[in-house]
N, C-alpha and C positions, 0 to 999 in steps of 0.2 A: 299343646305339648305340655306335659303334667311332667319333664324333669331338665335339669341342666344337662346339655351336651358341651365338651370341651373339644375341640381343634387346633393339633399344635401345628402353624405353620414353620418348617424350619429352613427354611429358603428365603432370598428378597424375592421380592415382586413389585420391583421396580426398580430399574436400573439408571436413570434419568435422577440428577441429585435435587436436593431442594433447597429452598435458601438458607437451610443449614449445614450444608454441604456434605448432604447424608442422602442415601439414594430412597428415591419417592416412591413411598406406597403407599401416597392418598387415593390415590383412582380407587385401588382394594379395596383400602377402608370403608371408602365413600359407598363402594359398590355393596357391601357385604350388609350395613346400615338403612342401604337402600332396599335394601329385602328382608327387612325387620329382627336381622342379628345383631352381635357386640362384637365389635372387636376391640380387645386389649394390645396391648404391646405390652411385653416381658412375661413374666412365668404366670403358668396359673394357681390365682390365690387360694389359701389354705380353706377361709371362710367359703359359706355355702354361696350358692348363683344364684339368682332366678330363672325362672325355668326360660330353657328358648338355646340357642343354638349359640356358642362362643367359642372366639376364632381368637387363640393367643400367640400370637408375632414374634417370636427371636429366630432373624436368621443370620445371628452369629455363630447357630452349632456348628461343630465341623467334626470332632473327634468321640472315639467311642464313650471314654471316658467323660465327655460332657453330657450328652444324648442318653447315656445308659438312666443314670441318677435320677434323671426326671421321666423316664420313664418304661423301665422295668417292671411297675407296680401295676401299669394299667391308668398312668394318672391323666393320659388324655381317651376320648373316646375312638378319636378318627387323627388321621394326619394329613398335610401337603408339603413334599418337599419338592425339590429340584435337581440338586445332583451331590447333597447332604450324603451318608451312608448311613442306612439305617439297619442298627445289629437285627441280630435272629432274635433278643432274648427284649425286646422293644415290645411292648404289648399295646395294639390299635385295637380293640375289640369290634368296631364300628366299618373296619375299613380306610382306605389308603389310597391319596391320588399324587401320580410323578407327574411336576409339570415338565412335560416334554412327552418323546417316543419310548425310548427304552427304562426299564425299568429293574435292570443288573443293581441300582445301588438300594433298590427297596427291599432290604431284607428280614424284615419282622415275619417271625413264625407266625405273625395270624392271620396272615394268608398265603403260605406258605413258601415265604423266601421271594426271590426275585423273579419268578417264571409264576406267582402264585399257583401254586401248586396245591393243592387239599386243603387251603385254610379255612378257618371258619368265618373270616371276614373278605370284604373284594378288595380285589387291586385294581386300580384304576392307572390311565395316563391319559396325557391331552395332546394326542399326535398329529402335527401338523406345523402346530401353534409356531414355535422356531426352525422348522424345518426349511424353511427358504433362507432363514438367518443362515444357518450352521453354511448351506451348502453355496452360498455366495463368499463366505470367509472360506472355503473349499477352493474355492477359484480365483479367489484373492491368492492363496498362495500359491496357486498353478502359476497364474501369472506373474507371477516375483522371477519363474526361470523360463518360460516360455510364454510368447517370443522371447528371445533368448538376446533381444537389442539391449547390451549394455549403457543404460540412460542415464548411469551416476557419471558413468567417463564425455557423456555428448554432452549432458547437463555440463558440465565442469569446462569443460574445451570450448562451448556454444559463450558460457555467462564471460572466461576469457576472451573472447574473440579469437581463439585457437582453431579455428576449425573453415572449412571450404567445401561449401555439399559436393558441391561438381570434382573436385579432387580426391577431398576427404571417407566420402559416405564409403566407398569401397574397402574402406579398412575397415568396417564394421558389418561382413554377411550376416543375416538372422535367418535364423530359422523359425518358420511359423506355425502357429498352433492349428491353424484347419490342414486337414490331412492327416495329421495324429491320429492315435488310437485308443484312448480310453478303456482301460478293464475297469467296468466296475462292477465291484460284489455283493450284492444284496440290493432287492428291489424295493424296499421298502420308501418311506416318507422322503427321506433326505435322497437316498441313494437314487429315484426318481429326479428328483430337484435339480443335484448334480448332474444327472444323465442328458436335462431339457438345456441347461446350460450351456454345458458340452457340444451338445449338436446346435445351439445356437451359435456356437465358435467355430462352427464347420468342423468339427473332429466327427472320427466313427468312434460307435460309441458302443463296448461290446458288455452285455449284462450277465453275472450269473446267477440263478436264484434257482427257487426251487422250480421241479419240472410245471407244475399249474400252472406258474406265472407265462409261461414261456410262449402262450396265443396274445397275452397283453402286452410282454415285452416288444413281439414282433409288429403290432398292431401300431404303436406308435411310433414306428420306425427305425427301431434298435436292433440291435444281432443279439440274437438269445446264445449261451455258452450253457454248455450240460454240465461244466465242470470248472472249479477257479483256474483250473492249469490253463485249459481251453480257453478261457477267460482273458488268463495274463500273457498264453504266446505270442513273441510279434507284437507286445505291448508299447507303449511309448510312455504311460501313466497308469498308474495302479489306485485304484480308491475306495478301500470296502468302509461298509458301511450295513454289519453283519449283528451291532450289541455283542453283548460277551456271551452270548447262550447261557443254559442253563450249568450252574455251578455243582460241582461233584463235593457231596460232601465228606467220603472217605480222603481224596487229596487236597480240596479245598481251592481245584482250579477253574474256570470256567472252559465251555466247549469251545470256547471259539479262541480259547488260547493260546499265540503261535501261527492262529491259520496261514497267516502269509512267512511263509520261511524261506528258507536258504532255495528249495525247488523252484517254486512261486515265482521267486526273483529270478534265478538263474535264466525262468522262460521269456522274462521280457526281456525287449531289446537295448542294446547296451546305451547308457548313458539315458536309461530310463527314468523318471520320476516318482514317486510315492506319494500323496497325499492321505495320513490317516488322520481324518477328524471326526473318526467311531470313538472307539476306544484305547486305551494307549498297548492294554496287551493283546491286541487282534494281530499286532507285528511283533516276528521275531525281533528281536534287539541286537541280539547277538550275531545272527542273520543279518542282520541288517548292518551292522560293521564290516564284515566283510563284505557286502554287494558295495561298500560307501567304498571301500579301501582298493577293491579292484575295477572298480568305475562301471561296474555293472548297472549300479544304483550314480546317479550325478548329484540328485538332491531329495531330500528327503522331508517332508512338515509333518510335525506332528504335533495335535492338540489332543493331554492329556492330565489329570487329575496327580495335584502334588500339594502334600500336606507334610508341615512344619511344625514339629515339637516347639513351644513355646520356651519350656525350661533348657532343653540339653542342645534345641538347634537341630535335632535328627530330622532326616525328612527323610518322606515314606509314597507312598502310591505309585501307579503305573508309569509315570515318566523318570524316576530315579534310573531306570537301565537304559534311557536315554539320554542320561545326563553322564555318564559315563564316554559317552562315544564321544564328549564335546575335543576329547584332548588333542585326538588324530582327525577329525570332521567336521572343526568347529565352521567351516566356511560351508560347509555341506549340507545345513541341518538349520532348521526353524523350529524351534521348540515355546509351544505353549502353555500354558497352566488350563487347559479344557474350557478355554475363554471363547469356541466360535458358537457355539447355542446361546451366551449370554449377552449377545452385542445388541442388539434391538429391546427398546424400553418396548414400545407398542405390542411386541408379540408375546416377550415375558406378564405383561400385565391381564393381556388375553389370556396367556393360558392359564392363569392364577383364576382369573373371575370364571372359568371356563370350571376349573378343580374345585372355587368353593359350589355351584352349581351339582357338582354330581358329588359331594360330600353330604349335602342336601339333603337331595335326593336319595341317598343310599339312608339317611339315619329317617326323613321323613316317610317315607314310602317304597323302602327297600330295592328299590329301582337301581340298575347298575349300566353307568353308562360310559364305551371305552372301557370294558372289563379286558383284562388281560389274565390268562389264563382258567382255573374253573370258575364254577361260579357259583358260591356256597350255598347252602340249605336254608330255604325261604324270602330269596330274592329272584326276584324278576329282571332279565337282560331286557335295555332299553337302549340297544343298538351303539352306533357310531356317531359322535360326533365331531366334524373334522373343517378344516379351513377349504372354501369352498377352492376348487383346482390344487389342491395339495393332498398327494398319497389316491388311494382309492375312490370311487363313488361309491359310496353309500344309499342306501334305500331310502332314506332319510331326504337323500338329495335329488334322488329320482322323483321321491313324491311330492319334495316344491316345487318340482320345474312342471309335473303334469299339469299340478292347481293354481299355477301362478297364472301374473298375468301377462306372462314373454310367451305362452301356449301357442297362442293362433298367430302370433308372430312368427315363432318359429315353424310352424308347420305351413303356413304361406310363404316361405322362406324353402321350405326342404320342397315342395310341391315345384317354385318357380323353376328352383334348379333341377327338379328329376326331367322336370318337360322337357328342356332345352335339350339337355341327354337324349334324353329319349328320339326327340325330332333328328338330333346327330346319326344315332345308331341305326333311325329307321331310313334316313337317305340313303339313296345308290351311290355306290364310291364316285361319280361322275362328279355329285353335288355336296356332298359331308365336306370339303375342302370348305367350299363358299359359306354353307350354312354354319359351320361353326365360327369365320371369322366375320361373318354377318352377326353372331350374338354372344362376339369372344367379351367387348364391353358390360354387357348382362353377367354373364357368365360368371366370370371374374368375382366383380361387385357382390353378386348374392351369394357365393362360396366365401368371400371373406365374412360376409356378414354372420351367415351361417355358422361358420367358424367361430368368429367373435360372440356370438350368443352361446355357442355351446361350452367356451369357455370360464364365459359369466356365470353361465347357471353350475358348474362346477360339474361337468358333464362329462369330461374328455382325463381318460386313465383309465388304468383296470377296475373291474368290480366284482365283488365276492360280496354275492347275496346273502 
């Protein structure tokens, strides 16, 4: 490499403190070192580099007015953030990796905004990496009101000695969460996650997405919905998980603004739930005051991005028309600052080491991997790479599991059980009774096994070749 490259990381990557009681991102460091880069911590210096790849760490950006200054000019080559927002007028020339899924707050015109669209560098993300994070704090707040066992008042009455099961329990009916209904919107990483969950709780679990998805949805045993309304009828909880689509830049909104409104709601059933931990404007707000006001809606979470003038105190981003509703529904309403993708140190630091990898790769060998949207002039797409049983399979995943060495495992594994079947199907009704509960212990055994390999090898979800 005959020049300096610079890399501004503007996000942590790592969330876990250290004994300075500052959150650790030595794993990065260590990892980035270990592949024969530098990595600095704070701005990159005026003086010249030596040649080779440098990685410069402030993620205290947060506002335009910080972000712009250092680089408008072009002063880094490449970037990694997380959920940072990065202007149109931000110049990466090298290319761009969001640690996470969506990619709404990458907005540098040099690869053309948040959907990259026509730029002249890639956009990247590392989808997967927090995707079980986000959608477990998802269901963390289901369960805050369903089951709906009040356990601050039993907790309280149990620690006094106020309480008598055999008399008492009866004053407290629950309602349970298997047999519910789940809508949820968007099939992607999380909104998958969510779904496995779900039906882990014994809920149905109804998906909407686009029509493709709709042989994979059904395949893992979900109800496909051709439409959000279909989606939310006869709902009991509503969950999308859609990113902000592509932003309009005559009005300055994005498509997916609103999607869940005043209609939406009105179709699920009353005393229905919400949970949005997409984005904060994929719900009406305004909508959503009234579904809170008329008990349409009983509770509502939402985890959304809110940023704080330091001088005047103003604050700004998608949870501010959420923070309004606290006056009339403060007991209604769980509102977070976009905190459920950043709870796990382990998967934050994965997907950093994951991002400097394909930042890499894009500046060493033009190779672009996890490209989101086109894919610029004189680069090579170098596929998916994803957490193995999170979001889609990929081709990538197909061709470790042919060449590995779980191979003849697994195919003495799918052969045991095709036989047994087969010996089933071809008995006369007289004897299928017997022969199948003569090899129901077989059976059983190499189905879960079966099973449990195919989910090792990261084998079980949709796939788009």
């Amino acid at each position: 490499m005959d020049k300096a490259y610079k890399v501004l990381i503007a996000d942590l990557v790592g969330l876990k403190f250290d004994a300075n009681g500052k959150p650790d991102h030595s794993a990065v460091k260590a990892y980035i070192e270990e592949k024969g880069h530098t990595f600095h911590e704070g701005l990159a210096e005026e003086s010249a580099l030596p040649a080779g790849i440098h990685f410069f760490y402030q993620p205290d950006l947060s506002r335009e007015d910080e972000i712009l200054p250092i680089t408008q000019d072009g002063q880094y080559d490449a970037l990694i953030a997380a959920a940072t927002f990065i202007p149109a007028a931000s110049k990466f020339p090298e290319g761009g990796v969001r640690i996470g899924a969506g990619t709404g707050n990458m907005g540098s015109a040099s690869w053309g905004g948040g959907n990259g669209d026509g730029g002249e560098a890639p956009l990247m993300n590392t989808p997967s990496f927090n995707s079980r994070a986000t959608a477990q704090m998802a269901m963390k707040a289901l369960l805050t009101v369903l089951p709906d066992l009040d356990v601050e008042t039993l907790h309280a009455r149990t620690c006094t000695g106020d309480f008598d099961t055999g008399k008492n329990l009866a004053e407290f009916p629950t309602e349970k969460i298997e047999g519910k209904t789940m809508a949820i919107i968007g099939y992607g990483n999380i909104g998958r996650e969510v779904a496995n969950l779900a039906k882990a709780f014994g809920m149905n679990v109804r998906i909407y997405a686009r029509e493709h998805h709709k042989k994979w949805i059904e395949s893992e045993g979900f109800t496909y919905a051709p439409s959000i309304l279909e989606a939310a009828t006869g709902a009991d909880v509503l969950s999308p998980h859609t990113g902000l689509g592509a932003l309009d830049a005559e009005t300055g909104t994005f498509a997916n603004a609103g999607l869940i409104n005043a209609e939406i709601m009105n179709a699920m059933n009353d005393g229905a739930v919400i949970v949005n931990y997409d984005r904060g404007e994929v719900v009406d707000a305004e909508a959503l005051g009234f579904a809170l006001a008329s008990g349409k809606i009983r509770h509502a979470a939402i985890d959304a991005d809110l940023f704080k003038d330091p001088q005047s105190g103003a604050l700004s981003g998608p949870m501010v028309p959420y923070l309004a509703l606290l006056e009339h529904h403060a007991d209604k309403l769980e509102l977070l600052p976009h905190a459920a993708a950043d709870t796990e140190h382990d998967s934050r630091v994965e997907g950093a080491k994951q991002a400097v990898d394909q930042i890499v790769a894009c500046i060493t060998e033009k190779r672009v991997m996890n490209l989101k949207g086109d894919l610029p002039a004189g680069y090579t797409d170098g596929g998916a790479v994803t957490v193995p049983g999170v979001g889609k399979v990929t081709p990538n995943r197909i061709a470790a599991a042919a060449t590995g060495d779980t191979l003849d495992n697994l195919t003495q594994t799918a052969e045991n059980l095709a036989k047994i079947w087969k010996d089933i199907a071809d008995s006369d009704d007289s004897s299928r009774m017997r022969i199948a509960l003569d090899n129901a212990d077989t059976l059983i055994t190499l189905s879960n096994q079966y099973t449990t390999l195919i989910e090792k090898l990261g084998l079980k979800g949709p796939y788009y070749g």
